[in-house]
BATOR-302800 format. One record per residue: residue in one letter; x, y, z of N, C-alpha, C, O, CB in turn. Coordinates in steps of 0.2 Angstrom, whole numbers, plus 2048, in hexadecimal, padded with zeros to 3 digits. Glycine has a CB too. Layout:
<atoms>
aXYZXYZXYZXYZXYZ
...
</atoms>
This chain:
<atoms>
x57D29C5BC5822A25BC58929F5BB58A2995BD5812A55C3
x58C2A35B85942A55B55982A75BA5972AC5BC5942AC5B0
x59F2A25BD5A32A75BE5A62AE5BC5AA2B05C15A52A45BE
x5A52B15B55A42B65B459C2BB5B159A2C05AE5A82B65B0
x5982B65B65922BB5B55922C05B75982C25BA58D2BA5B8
x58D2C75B558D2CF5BB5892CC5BC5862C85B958C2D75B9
x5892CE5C55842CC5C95832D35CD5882D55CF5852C55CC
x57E2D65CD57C2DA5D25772D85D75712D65D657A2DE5CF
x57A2DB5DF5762D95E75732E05E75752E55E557D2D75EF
x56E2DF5EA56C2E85EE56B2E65F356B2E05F35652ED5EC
x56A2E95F956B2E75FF56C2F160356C2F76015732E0600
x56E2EC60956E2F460F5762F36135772F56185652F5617
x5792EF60E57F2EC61457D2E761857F2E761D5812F0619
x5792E46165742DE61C5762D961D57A2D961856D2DB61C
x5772D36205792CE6205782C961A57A2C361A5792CB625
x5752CA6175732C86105762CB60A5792C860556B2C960F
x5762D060A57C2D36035822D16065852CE60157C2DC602
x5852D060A58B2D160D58D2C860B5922C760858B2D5615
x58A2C460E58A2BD60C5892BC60558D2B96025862BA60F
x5862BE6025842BB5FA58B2BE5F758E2BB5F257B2C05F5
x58E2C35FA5942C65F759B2C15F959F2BF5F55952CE5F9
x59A2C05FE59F2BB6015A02B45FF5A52B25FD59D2BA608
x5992B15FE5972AC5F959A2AB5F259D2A65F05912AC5F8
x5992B35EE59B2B35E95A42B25E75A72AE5E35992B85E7
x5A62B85ED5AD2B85EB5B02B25EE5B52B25EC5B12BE5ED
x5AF2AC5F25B22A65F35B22A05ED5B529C5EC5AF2A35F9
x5AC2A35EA5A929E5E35AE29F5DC5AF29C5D85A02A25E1
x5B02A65DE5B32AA5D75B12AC5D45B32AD5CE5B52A75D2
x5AB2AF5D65A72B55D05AD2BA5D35B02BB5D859C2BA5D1
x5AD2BC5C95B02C35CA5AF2C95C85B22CD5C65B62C35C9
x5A72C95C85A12CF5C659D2D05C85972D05C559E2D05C0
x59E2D15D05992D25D65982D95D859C2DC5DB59C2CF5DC
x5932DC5D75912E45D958B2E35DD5872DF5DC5902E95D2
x58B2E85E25872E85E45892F05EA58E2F35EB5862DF5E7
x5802F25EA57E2F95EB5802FD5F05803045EF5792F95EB
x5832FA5F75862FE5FC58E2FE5FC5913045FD5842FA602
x5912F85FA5992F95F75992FA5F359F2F95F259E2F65F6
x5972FC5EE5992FE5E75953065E659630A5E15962F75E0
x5923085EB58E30E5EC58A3115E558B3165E25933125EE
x58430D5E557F30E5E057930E5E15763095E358030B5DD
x5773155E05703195E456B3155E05683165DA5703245E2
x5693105E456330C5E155D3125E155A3125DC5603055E6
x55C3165E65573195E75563205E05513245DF55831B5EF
x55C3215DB55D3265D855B3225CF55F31D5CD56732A5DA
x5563225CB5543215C655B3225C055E31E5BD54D3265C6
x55C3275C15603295BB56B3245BC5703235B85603355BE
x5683245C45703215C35703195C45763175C45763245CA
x56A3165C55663115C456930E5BE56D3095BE5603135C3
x5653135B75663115B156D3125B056E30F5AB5623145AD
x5733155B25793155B157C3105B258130E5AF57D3195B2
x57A30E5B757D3095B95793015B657D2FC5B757D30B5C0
x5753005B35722FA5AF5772FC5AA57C2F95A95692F95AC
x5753015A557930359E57E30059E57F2FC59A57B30959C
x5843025A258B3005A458D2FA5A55912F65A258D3045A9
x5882F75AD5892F25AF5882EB5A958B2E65A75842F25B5
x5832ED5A85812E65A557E2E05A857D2DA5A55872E35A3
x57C2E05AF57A2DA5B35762D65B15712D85AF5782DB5B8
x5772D05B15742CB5AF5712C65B456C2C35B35792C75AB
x5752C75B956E2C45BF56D2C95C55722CC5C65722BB5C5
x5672CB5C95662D05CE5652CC5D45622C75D255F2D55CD
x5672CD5DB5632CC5DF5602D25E45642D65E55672C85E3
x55B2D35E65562D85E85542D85EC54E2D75EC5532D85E7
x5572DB5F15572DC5F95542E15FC5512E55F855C2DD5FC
x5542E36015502EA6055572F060655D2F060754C2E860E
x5522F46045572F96065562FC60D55A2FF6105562FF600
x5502FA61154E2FA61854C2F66195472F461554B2FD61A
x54D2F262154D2ED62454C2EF62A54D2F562C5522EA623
x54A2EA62F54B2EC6385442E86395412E463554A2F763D
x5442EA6445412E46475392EA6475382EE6425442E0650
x5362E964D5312ED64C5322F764F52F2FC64E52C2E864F
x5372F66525392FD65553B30364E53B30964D5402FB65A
x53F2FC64954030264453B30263F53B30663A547301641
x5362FF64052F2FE63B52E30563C52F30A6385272F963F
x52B30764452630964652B31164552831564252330564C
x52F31164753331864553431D63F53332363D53A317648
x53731763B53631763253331663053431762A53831362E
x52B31563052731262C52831662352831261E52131362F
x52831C62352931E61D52E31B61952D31861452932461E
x53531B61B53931A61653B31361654031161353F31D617
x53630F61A53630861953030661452F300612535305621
x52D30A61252830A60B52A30E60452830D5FE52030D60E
x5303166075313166005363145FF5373115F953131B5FE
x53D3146045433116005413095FC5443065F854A310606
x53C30760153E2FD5FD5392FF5F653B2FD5F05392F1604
x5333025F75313025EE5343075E95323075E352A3045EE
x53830A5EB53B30D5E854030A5E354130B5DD53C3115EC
x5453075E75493045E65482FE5E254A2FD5DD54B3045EB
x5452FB5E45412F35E353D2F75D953F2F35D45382F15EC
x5392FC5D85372FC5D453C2FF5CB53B2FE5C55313005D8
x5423035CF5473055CA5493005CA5492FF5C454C30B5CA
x54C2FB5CD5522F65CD54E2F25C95502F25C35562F35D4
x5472ED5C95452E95C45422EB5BD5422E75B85412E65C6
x53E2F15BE53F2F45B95452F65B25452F75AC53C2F75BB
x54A2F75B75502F85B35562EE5B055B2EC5AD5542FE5B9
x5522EB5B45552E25B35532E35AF5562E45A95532DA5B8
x5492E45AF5472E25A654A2E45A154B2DF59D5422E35A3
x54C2EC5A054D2F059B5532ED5975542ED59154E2F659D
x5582EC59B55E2EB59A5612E359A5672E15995622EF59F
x5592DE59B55B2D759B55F2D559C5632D259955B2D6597
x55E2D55A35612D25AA55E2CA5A95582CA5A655E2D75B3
x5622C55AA5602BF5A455A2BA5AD5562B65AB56A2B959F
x55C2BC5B45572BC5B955A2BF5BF55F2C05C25542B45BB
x5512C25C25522C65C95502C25CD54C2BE5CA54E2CF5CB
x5522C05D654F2BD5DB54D2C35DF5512C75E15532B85DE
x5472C45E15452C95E55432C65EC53F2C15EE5402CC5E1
x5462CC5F15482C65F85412CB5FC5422D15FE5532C65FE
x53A2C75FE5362C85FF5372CB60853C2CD60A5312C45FC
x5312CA60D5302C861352C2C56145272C76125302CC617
x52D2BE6195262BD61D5212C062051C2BD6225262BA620
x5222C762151D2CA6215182CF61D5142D361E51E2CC625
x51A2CB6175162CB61250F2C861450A2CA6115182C860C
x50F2C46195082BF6185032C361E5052C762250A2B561B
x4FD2C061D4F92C36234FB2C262A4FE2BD62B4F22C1624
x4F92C66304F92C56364F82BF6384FB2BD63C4F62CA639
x4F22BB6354ED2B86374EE2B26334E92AE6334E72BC637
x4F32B162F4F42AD62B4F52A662F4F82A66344F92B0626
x4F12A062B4F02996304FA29762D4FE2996284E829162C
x4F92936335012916345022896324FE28463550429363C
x50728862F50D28C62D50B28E62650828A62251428762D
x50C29462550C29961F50B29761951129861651129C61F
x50729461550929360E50B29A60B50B29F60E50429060A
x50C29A60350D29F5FE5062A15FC5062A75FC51129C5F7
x50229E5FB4FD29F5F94F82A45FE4F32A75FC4FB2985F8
x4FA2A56064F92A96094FA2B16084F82B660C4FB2A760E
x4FD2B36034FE2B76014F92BC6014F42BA5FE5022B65FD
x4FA2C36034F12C76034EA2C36034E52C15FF4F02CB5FC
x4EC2C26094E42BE60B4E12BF6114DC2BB6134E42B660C
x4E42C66154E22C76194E72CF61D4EC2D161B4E22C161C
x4E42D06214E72D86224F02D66274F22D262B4DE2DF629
x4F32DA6244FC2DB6294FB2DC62F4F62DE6325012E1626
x5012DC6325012DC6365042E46375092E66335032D6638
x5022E963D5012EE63850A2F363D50B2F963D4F52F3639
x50D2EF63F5122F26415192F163E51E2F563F5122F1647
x5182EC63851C2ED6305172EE62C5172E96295202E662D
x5122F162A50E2F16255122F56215122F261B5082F3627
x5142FA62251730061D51D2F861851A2F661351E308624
x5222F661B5242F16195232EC6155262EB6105242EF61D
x51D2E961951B2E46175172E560F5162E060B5172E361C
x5162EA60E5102EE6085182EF6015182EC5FC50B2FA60C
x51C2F26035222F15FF5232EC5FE5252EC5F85262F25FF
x5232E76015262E05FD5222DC5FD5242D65FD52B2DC5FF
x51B2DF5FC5162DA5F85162E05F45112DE5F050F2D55FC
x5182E75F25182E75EC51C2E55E651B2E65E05172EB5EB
x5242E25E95282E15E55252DA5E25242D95DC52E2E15E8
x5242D75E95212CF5E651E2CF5E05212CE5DB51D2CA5EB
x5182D15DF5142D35DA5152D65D45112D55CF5102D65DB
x51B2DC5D451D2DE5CF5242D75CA5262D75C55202E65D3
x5262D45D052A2CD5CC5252C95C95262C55C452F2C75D2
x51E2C95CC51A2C45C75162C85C35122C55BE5152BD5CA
x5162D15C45142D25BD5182D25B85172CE5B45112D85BD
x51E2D45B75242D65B45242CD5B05252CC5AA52C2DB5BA
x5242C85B45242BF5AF51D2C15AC51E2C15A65222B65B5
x5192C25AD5122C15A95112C55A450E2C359F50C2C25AE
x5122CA5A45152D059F5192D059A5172D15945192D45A1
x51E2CF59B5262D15985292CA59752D2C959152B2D559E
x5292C659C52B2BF59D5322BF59D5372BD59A5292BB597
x52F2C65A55382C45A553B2BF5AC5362BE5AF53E2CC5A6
x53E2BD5AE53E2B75B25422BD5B75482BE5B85432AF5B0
x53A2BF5BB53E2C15C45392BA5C75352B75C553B2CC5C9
x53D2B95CE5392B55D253A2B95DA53E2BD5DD53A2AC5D1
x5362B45DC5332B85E25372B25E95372AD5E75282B75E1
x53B2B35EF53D2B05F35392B25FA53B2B85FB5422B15F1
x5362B15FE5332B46065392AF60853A2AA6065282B1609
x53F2B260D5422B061153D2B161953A2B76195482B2610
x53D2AD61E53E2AD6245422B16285472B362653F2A8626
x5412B262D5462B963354E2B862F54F2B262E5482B563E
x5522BD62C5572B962C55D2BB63155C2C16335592B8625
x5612B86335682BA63756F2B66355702B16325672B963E
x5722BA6385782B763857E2BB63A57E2C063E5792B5631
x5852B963558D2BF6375882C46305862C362A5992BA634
x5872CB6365882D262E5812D363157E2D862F5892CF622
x57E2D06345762D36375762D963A5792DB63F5722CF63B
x5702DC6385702E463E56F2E064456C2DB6455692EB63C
x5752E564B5752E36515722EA6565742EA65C57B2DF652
x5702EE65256F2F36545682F46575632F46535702F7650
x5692F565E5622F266355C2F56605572F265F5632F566B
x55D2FD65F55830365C5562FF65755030165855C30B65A
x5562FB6515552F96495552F46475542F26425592FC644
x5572EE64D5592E864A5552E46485512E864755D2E564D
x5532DF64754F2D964854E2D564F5542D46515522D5643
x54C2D365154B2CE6595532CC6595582CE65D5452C5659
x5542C865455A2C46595602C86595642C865E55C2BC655
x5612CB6535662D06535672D465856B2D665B5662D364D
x5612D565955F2DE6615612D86665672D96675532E3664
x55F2D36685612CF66E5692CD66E56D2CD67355B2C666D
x56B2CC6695732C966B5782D166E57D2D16725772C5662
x5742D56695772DD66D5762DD67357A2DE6775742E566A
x56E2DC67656B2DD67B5702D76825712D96885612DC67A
x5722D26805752CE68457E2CF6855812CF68A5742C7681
x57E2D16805872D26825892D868458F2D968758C2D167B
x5832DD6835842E36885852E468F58A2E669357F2E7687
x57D2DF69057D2DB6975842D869A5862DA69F57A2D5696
x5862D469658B2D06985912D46985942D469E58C2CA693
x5932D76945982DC69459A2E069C59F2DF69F5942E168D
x5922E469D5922E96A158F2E86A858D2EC6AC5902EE69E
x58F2DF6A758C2DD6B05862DE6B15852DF6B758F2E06B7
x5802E06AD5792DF6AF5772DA6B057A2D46AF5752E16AD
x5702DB6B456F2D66B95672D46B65632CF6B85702D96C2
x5662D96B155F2D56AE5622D96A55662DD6A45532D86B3
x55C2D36A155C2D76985552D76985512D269955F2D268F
x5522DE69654C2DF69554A2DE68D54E2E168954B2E4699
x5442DB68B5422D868453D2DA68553A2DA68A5432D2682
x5382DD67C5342E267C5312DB67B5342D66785342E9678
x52A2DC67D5252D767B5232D36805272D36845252D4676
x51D2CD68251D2C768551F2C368451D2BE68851B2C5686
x5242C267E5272BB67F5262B667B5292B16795262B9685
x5202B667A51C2B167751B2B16725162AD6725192AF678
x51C2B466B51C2B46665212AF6625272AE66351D2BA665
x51E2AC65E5232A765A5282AB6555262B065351F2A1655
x52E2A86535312AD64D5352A564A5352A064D5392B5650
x5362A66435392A063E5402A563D53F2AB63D53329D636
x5452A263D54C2A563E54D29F63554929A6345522A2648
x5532A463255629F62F55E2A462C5602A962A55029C629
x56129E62E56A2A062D56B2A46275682A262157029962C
x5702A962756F2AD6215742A86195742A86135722B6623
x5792A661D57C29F61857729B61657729A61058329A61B
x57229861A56C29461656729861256329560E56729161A
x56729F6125622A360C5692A36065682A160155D2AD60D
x56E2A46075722A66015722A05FE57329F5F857A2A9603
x57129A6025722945FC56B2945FC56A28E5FD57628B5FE
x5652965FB5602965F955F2985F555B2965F155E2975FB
x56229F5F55632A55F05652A15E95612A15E456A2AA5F2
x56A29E5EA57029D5E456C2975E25692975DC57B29A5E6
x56A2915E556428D5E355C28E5E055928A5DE5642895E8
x55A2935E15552955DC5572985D75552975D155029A5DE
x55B29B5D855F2A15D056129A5CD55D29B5C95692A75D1
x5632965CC56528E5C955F28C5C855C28D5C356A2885CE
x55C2895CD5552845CA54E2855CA5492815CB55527D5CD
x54D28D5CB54428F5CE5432945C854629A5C75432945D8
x53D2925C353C29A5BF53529C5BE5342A05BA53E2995B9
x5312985C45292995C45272A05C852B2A25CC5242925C7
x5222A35C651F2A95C851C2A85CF51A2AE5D15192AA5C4
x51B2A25D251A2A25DA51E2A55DE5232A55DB51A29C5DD
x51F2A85E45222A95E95222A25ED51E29F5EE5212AF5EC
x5292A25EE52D29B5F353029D5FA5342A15FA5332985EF
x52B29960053129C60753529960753629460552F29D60D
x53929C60B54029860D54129961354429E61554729A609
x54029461754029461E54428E62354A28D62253A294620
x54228C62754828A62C54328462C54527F62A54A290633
x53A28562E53628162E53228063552D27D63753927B62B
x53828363953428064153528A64453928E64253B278648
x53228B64753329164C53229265552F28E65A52D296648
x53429765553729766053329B66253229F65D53F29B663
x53029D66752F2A366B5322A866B5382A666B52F2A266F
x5312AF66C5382B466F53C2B06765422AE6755362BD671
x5392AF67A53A2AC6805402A767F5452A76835332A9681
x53F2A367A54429D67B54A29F67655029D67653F296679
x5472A467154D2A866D5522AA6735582A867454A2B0668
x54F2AF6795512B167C5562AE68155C2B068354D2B367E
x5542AA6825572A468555D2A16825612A068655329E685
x55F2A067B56529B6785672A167556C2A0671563295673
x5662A867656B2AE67656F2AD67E5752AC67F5662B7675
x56C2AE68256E2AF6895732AA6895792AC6875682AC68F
x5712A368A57629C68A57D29E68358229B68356F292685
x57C2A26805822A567B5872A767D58D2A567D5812AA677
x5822AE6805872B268458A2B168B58E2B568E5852B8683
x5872AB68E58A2AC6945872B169958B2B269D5902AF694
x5812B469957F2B869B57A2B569F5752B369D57E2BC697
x57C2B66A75792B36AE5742B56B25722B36B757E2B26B2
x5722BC6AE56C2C16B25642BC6B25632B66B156B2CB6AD
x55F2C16B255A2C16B05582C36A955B2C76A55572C56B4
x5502C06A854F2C36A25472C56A15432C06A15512BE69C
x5452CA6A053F2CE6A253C2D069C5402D26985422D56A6
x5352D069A5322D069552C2D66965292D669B5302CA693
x52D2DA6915272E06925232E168F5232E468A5292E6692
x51E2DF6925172DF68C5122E768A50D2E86885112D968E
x5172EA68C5142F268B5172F16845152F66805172F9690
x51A2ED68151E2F067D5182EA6775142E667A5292EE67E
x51A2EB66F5172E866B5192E266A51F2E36685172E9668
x5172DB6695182D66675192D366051E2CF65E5142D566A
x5142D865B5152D76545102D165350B2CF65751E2D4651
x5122CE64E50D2C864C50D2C26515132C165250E2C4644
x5092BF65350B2B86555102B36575142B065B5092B6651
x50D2B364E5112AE64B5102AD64250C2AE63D50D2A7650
x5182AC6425182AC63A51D2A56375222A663351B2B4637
x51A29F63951F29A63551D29A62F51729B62E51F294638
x52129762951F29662452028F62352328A62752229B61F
x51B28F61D51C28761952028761552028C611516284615
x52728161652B28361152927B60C52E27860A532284614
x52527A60B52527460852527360352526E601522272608
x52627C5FD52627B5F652F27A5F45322775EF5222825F2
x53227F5FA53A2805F853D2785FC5422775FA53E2885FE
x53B2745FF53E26D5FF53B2685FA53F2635F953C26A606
x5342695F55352665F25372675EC5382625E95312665F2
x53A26E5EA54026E5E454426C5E75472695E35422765E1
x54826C5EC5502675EE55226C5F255726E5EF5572645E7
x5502705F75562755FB55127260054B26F6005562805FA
x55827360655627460D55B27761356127561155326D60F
x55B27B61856027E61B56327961F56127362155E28461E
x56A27B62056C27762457127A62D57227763157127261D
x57127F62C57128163256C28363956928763A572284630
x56D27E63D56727F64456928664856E28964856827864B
x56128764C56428E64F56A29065356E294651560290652
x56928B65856D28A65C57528B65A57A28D65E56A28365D
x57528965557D28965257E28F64E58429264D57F28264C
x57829164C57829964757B29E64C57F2A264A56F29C645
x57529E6535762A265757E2A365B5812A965C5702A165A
x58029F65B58729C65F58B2A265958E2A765958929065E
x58929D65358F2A264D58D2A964D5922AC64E58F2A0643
x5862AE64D5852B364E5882B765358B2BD6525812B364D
x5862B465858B2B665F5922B965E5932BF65F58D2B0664
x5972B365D59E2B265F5A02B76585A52BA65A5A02A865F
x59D2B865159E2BD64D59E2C56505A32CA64F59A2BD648
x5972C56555962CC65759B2CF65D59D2D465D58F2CB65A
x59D2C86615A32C96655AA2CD6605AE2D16625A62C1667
x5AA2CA65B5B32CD6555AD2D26535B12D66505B92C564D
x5A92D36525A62DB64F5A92E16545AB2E665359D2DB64D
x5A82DE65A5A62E465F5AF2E66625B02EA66659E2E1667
</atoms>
């Protein structure tokens, strides 16, 4: 990529569009568009194509148009299966037409089975039934994945396939009702802390593992496959080690200062297990992240403080 490349982000405002954009303009692109600021109805076919015609983009990145933890799974399920295929299916279909020169399509780890042996290879990919409280989810972005290595085997056009790990950071949904674990927890603690309670209650037992990874380590992940990755495998990109909720819970608490109790409800759902991945194909091409949780979480915090 070109300091005057067009580069087009899709995204939902997430901390991932919002960073790849941030990235860009420190870098000096100065033909950065992307679908929530620039207000372009991914979901609308016709303004889709007006917008390739015009644009011209020459690199895509390909995000969700819906996202969350499992509360907003289970409430959404519909429009967490039609907005991301929907979206996902006009936007690469329209890269090919108009010879978008490569797309990165940003998958989920819970693409893989419930039951999948750990740590996760690529190769686990449909090998076993989801886990069924992202399944809606999960089924869109293993249709996008598939549709980036039909559209190479076909057409030969260069999308590729990225599975990131949990991701977080400054720009993450912190909205308790939709968020992701760590994002709902840092709301759920500073509220606490804020308004003098004396316990934070957290849905599940606790003991579920989650793989976190800093959202400035997928954006240089990002920008390093678009440069040196052009095979039809999907690649994870993770962190490499994963926490309990429990101990998540814990080095949110130690963040915020927050001296109560902390109470775990197993009426509530747990989700998968456990989902660490193998990252051993993305260290053998030359990436590796370089932010620890511990220091992520600290920076996620202390942003959410100047957000609020």
């Amino acid at each position: 990529m070109r300091r005057n490349s067009k580069i087009f982000i899709v995204g939902h405002n997430d901390s991932v569009e919002n960073s790849l954009r941030g990235y860009f303009k420190a870098q000096g692109y100065a033909q950065v568009v992307s679908n929530t600021k620039d207000r372009i109805n991914v979901l609308d076919q016709s303004r889709v194509t007006d917008f390739f015609k015009k644009f011209k983009p020459e690199y895509v990145f390909l995000g969700s148009l819906r996202s969350g933890g499992i509360a907003a799974n289970q409430k959404f399920p519909a429009e967490f299966i039609y907005e991301n295929t929907q979206s996902q299916d006009l936007v690469i279909e329209a890269s090919r037409r108009y010879k978008v020169k490569k797309l990165l399509y940003f998958s989920s780890s819970c693409v893989y089975p419930k039951e999948a042996k750990q740590p996760i290879k690529e190769t686990s990919l449909l090998t076993g039934p989801l886990e069924e409280t992202s399944a809606p989810y999960a089924i869109a972005k293993i249709a996008g994945t598939r549709m980036c290595q039909a559209y190479k085997a076909q057409y030969n056009f260069n999308a590729i396939a990225a599975v990131p790990a949990t991701l977080y950071g400054p720009g993450s949904d912190t909205d308790i009702g939709s968020a992701h674990v760590l994002g709902a927890l840092i709301a759920k603690f500073y509220k606490a802390k804020t308004e003098g309670a004396k316990e934070v209650s957290i849905w599940g037992s606790g003991k579920p593992k989650r793989e976190f990874l800093y959202v400035d380590d997928f954006v240089s992940a990002c920008i390093f496959l678009m440069e040196k990755y052009d095979g039809a495998d999907v690649v994870n990109v993770g962190s490499g080690y994963d926490v309990t909720i429990k101990q998540l819970a814990g080095m949110i608490k130690e963040a915020s200062g927050f001296k109560g109790k902390v109470i775990f409800d197993p009426s509530k759902p747990d989700g998968t297990m456990r989902k660490l991945m193998d990252n051993t194909r993305m260290r053998k091409l030359g990436w590796k992240p370089k932010v620890g949780l511990e220091e992520g979480i600290e920076k996620t915090y202390q942003w959410y403080i100047r957000k609020i």
